[in-house]
N, C-alpha and C positions, 0 to 999 in steps of 0.2 A: 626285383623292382618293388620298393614298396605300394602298399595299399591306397590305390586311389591314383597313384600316375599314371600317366598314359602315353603310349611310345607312340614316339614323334616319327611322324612323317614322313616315307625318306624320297630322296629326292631323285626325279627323275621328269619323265615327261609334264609339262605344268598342265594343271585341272583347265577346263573350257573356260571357270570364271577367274582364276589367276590370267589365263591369255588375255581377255576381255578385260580386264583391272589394270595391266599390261599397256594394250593399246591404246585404252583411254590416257594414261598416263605419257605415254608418245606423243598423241594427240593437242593434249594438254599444254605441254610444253613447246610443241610444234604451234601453236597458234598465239602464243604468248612470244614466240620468237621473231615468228614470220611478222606480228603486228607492229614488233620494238623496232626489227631489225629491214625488215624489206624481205620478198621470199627471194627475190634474186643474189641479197649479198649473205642469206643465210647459208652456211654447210651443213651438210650430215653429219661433219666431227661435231659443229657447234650444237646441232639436236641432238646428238647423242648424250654428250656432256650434259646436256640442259634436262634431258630425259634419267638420267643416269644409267641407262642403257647400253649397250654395244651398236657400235655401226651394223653388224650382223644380224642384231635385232632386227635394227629399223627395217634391212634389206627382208627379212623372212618375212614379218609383217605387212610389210607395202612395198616392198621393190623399189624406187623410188623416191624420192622429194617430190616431184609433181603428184606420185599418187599417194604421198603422206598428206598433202594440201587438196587435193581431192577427197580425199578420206575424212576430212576435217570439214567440210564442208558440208558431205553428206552425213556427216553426221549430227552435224548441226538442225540442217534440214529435214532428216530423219527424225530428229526429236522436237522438234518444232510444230512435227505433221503428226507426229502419235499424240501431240497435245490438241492439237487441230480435228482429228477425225474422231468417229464415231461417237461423236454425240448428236444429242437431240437440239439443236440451236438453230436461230436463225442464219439468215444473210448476214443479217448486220452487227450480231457476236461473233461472227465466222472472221468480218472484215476486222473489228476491232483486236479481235487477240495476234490478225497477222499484221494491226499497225503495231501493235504492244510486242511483239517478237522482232519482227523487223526493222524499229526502229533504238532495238537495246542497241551499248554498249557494243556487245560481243560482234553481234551484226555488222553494227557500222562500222567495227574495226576491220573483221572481216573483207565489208564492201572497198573500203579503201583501198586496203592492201590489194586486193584484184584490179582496181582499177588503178595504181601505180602501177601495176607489172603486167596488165591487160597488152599491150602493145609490143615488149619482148616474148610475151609467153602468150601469144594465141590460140593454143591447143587447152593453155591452161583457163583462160578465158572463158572458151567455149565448153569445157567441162564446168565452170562456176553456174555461166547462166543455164546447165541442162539438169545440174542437182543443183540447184536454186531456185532462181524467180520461175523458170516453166514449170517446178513441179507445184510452186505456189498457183500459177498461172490454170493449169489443170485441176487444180481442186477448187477452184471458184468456178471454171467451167460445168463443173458437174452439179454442183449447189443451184446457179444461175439457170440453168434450165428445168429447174423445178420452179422457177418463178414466170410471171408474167413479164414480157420485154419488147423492146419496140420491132414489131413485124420483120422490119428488113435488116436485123442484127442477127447473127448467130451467136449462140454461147461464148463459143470462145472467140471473138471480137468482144462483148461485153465483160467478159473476164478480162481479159487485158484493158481494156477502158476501168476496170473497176481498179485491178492492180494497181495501173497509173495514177490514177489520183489516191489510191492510198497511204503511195508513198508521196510523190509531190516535191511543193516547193516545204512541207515539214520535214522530208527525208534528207533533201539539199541540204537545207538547217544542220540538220544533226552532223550531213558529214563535212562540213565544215566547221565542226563545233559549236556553232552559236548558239546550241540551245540542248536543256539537257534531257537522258527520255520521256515517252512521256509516262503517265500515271494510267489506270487503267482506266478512270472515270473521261483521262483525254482521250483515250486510241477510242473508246465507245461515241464520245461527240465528231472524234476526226471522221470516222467509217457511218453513222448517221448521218455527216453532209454528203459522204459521197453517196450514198446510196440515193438522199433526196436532191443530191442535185444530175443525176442520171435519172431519176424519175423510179426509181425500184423502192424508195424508204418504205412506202406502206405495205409494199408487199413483201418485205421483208422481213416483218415480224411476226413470232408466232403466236 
Protein backbone atom coordinates (compact mmCIF):
# COMPACT_ATOMS: atom_id res chain seq x y z
CA UNK A 1 0.00 0.00 0.00
CA UNK A 2 1.46 3.16 -0.83
CA UNK A 3 2.64 6.03 1.57
CA UNK A 4 -0.26 7.93 2.98
CA UNK A 5 -3.38 5.52 2.22
CA UNK A 6 -5.38 4.26 4.47
CA UNK A 7 -7.32 0.93 4.57
CA UNK A 8 -10.80 1.35 4.32
CA UNK A 9 -13.17 0.27 6.54
CA UNK A 10 -14.61 -2.99 6.41
CA UNK A 11 -17.94 -3.70 6.63
CA UNK A 12 -19.86 -5.09 9.12
CA UNK A 13 -21.86 -4.04 12.18
CA UNK A 14 -22.65 -0.01 11.44
CA UNK A 15 -21.03 2.49 14.08
CA UNK A 16 -23.80 4.10 16.81
CA UNK A 17 -23.68 7.33 14.49
CA UNK A 18 -24.06 5.55 11.05
CA UNK A 19 -27.29 3.88 12.93
CA UNK A 20 -28.30 7.39 14.16
CA UNK A 21 -27.61 8.97 10.31
CA UNK A 22 -29.64 5.82 9.32
CA UNK A 23 -32.65 6.57 11.17
CA UNK A 24 -32.78 10.19 10.71
CA UNK A 25 -32.76 9.47 7.21
CA UNK A 26 -35.99 6.84 7.59
CA UNK A 27 -37.38 9.46 9.55
CA UNK A 28 -36.84 12.00 7.04
CA UNK A 29 -38.54 10.57 4.35
CA UNK A 30 -41.22 9.07 6.51
CA UNK A 31 -42.53 12.57 7.24
CA UNK A 32 -42.06 13.94 3.90
CA UNK A 33 -44.21 10.93 2.84
CA UNK A 34 -46.75 10.80 5.39
CA UNK A 35 -47.38 14.83 4.88
CA UNK A 36 -47.71 14.28 0.63
CA UNK A 37 -49.33 11.15 0.93
CA UNK A 38 -51.71 10.60 4.12
CA UNK A 39 -50.18 8.02 6.74
CA UNK A 40 -53.00 5.71 6.16
CA UNK A 41 -52.46 5.30 2.22
CA UNK A 42 -48.66 5.40 2.69
CA UNK A 43 -46.81 1.57 2.66
CA UNK A 44 -43.65 0.49 4.05
CA UNK A 45 -42.59 -0.54 0.33
CA UNK A 46 -43.28 3.13 -0.51
CA UNK A 47 -40.91 4.34 2.74
CA UNK A 48 -38.56 2.12 2.06
CA UNK A 49 -38.15 3.13 -1.61
CA UNK A 50 -38.39 6.82 -0.55
CA UNK A 51 -35.69 5.98 2.28
CA UNK A 52 -33.65 3.86 0.03
CA UNK A 53 -33.63 1.42 2.59
CA UNK A 54 -34.85 -2.10 2.97
CA UNK A 55 -38.27 -2.95 4.46
CA UNK A 56 -36.02 -4.88 7.06
CA UNK A 57 -34.43 -1.81 7.93
CA UNK A 58 -37.51 0.04 8.74
CA UNK A 59 -38.86 -3.28 10.75
CA UNK A 60 -35.30 -3.53 12.93
CA UNK A 61 -35.31 0.08 13.42
CA UNK A 62 -39.03 0.67 14.50
CA UNK A 63 -41.20 -2.32 14.06
CA UNK A 64 -43.69 -0.65 12.64
CA UNK A 65 -45.42 2.35 10.55
CA UNK A 66 -47.24 3.65 13.61
CA UNK A 67 -44.05 3.43 15.53
CA UNK A 68 -42.05 5.06 12.51
CA UNK A 69 -44.64 8.09 12.93
CA UNK A 70 -44.40 7.89 16.43
CA UNK A 71 -40.63 8.14 16.22
CA UNK A 72 -41.14 11.18 14.10
CA UNK A 73 -42.78 12.91 16.11
CA UNK A 74 -40.76 12.44 19.09
CA UNK A 75 -38.34 13.40 17.52
CA UNK A 76 -39.33 16.34 16.56
CA UNK A 77 -40.48 17.04 20.05
CA UNK A 78 -37.33 16.05 21.36
CA UNK A 79 -35.60 18.66 19.49
CA UNK A 80 -37.94 21.20 19.90
CA UNK A 81 -37.56 20.71 23.93
CA UNK A 82 -33.41 20.55 23.82
CA UNK A 83 -33.84 23.97 22.19
CA UNK A 84 -36.42 24.84 24.91
CA UNK A 85 -34.65 23.75 28.18
CA UNK A 86 -31.96 24.68 30.14
CA UNK A 87 -31.64 28.08 29.72
CA UNK A 88 -31.74 31.01 31.68
CA UNK A 89 -35.24 32.83 30.01
CA UNK A 90 -38.30 33.95 30.91
CA UNK A 91 -41.89 32.95 30.70
CA UNK A 92 -42.40 34.80 27.93
CA UNK A 93 -39.09 33.68 25.76
CA UNK A 94 -40.22 30.27 26.86
CA UNK A 95 -43.76 31.04 25.21
CA UNK A 96 -42.36 32.70 22.18
CA UNK A 97 -39.88 30.06 20.90
CA UNK A 98 -42.85 27.31 21.38
CA UNK A 99 -45.09 29.93 19.16
CA UNK A 100 -41.89 29.99 16.71
CA UNK A 101 -41.59 26.07 16.81
CA UNK A 102 -45.07 25.18 16.77
CA UNK A 103 -46.33 27.23 14.42
CA UNK A 104 -43.38 26.25 11.49
CA UNK A 105 -43.98 24.56 8.56
CA UNK A 106 -42.81 21.08 9.65
CA UNK A 107 -45.33 21.36 12.67
CA UNK A 108 -48.18 22.18 10.87
CA UNK A 109 -47.68 19.56 8.41
CA UNK A 110 -47.31 17.30 10.96
CA UNK A 111 -50.51 18.66 12.99
CA UNK A 112 -52.43 18.01 10.00
CA UNK A 113 -51.52 14.76 8.95
CA UNK A 114 -52.75 13.56 12.68
CA UNK A 115 -55.69 15.15 12.55
CA UNK A 116 -56.62 13.69 9.04
CA UNK A 117 -55.98 10.21 10.41
CA UNK A 118 -56.77 11.04 14.06
CA UNK A 119 -60.20 9.11 13.79
CA UNK A 120 -58.92 5.83 11.87
CA UNK A 121 -55.81 5.62 13.89
CA UNK A 122 -56.77 6.50 17.73
CA UNK A 123 -53.80 4.68 19.27
CA UNK A 124 -51.94 6.73 16.77
CA UNK A 125 -53.63 9.85 18.04
CA UNK A 126 -53.11 9.36 21.50
CA UNK A 127 -49.48 8.64 21.02
CA UNK A 128 -49.23 12.37 19.05
CA UNK A 129 -50.77 14.29 21.87
CA UNK A 130 -48.52 12.38 24.78
CA UNK A 131 -45.09 13.15 22.68
CA UNK A 132 -46.57 16.34 21.75
CA UNK A 133 -48.60 19.11 23.09
CA UNK A 134 -48.30 17.35 27.02
CA UNK A 135 -44.80 17.17 26.87
CA UNK A 136 -45.12 21.05 25.63
CA UNK A 137 -48.04 21.29 28.26
CA UNK A 138 -45.46 20.00 31.10
CA UNK A 139 -42.76 22.10 30.65
CA UNK A 140 -44.70 25.45 30.96
CA UNK A 141 -46.09 23.84 34.04
CA UNK A 142 -42.89 23.81 35.68
CA UNK A 143 -41.83 27.39 34.49
CA UNK A 144 -45.48 28.66 35.69
CA UNK A 145 -44.98 27.76 39.19
CA UNK A 146 -41.97 29.67 39.61
CA UNK A 147 -44.25 32.66 38.94
CA UNK A 148 -46.88 34.41 40.75
CA UNK A 149 -50.74 33.28 39.50
CA UNK A 150 -54.17 33.69 40.42
CA UNK A 151 -54.69 31.77 44.05
CA UNK A 152 -57.33 29.29 42.72
CA UNK A 153 -55.30 27.98 39.46
CA UNK A 154 -52.79 25.29 39.79
CA UNK A 155 -49.76 25.12 37.48
CA UNK A 156 -50.87 23.01 35.29
CA UNK A 157 -54.44 24.49 34.57
CA UNK A 158 -52.47 27.59 33.76
CA UNK A 159 -50.18 25.84 31.56
CA UNK A 160 -52.76 24.64 29.50
CA UNK A 161 -54.72 28.01 29.49
CA UNK A 162 -51.27 29.41 28.37
CA UNK A 163 -50.70 26.42 25.70
CA UNK A 164 -54.19 27.40 24.31
CA UNK A 165 -53.83 30.68 23.64
CA UNK A 166 -50.58 30.21 22.20
CA UNK A 167 -51.59 28.54 19.67
CA UNK A 168 -55.13 29.89 19.07
CA UNK A 169 -57.03 31.23 16.37
CA UNK A 170 -53.02 32.07 14.81
CA UNK A 171 -52.55 28.22 14.74
CA UNK A 172 -56.10 27.73 13.04
CA UNK A 173 -54.54 30.17 10.47
CA UNK A 174 -51.60 28.37 9.64
CA UNK A 175 -53.36 25.15 9.34
CA UNK A 176 -55.48 26.10 6.94
CA UNK A 177 -52.94 27.82 5.20
CA UNK A 178 -53.96 31.42 5.40
CA UNK A 179 -51.09 32.79 6.60
CA UNK A 180 -47.38 32.02 6.63
CA UNK A 181 -44.91 31.35 9.91
CA UNK A 182 -44.48 33.64 11.83
CA UNK A 183 -40.99 35.49 12.34
CA UNK A 184 -39.45 35.65 15.65
CA UNK A 185 -40.11 39.23 16.50
CA UNK A 186 -44.08 37.82 15.96
CA UNK A 187 -44.18 34.46 18.13
CA UNK A 188 -42.29 37.27 21.04
CA UNK A 189 -45.47 39.91 20.55
CA UNK A 190 -48.01 36.69 20.04
CA UNK A 191 -46.63 34.94 23.59
CA UNK A 192 -46.43 38.77 25.29
CA UNK A 193 -50.28 39.10 24.73
CA UNK A 194 -50.93 35.89 26.10
CA UNK A 195 -49.07 36.23 29.08
CA UNK A 196 -50.59 39.99 29.54
CA UNK A 197 -53.72 38.99 28.80
CA UNK A 198 -53.80 35.88 31.63
CA UNK A 199 -52.42 38.56 33.83
CA UNK A 200 -48.64 36.87 34.27
CA UNK A 201 -46.74 39.62 31.40
CA UNK A 202 -44.89 41.28 34.27
CA UNK A 203 -44.00 38.65 36.09
CA UNK A 204 -42.67 37.09 33.42
CA UNK A 205 -39.82 38.84 32.62
CA UNK A 206 -36.49 38.76 33.86
Amino acid sequence: MAQGETTPRKRGRPTAQERERRRDQILDAAVTLFVSKGYGQASIDELAASARVTKRTIYTYFGDKAEVFTAAIERFRTAALTDLTGRDESLAELGARLVFTLHSDEAIGLHRLMIAEAVQFPDLAERFYTSGPRGYIQLLATRVADVPRPPDSSPEEQAEAIFGLLLGEHHRRRLLGLTPPPTRAQARRHADTVLRILGIAENARP
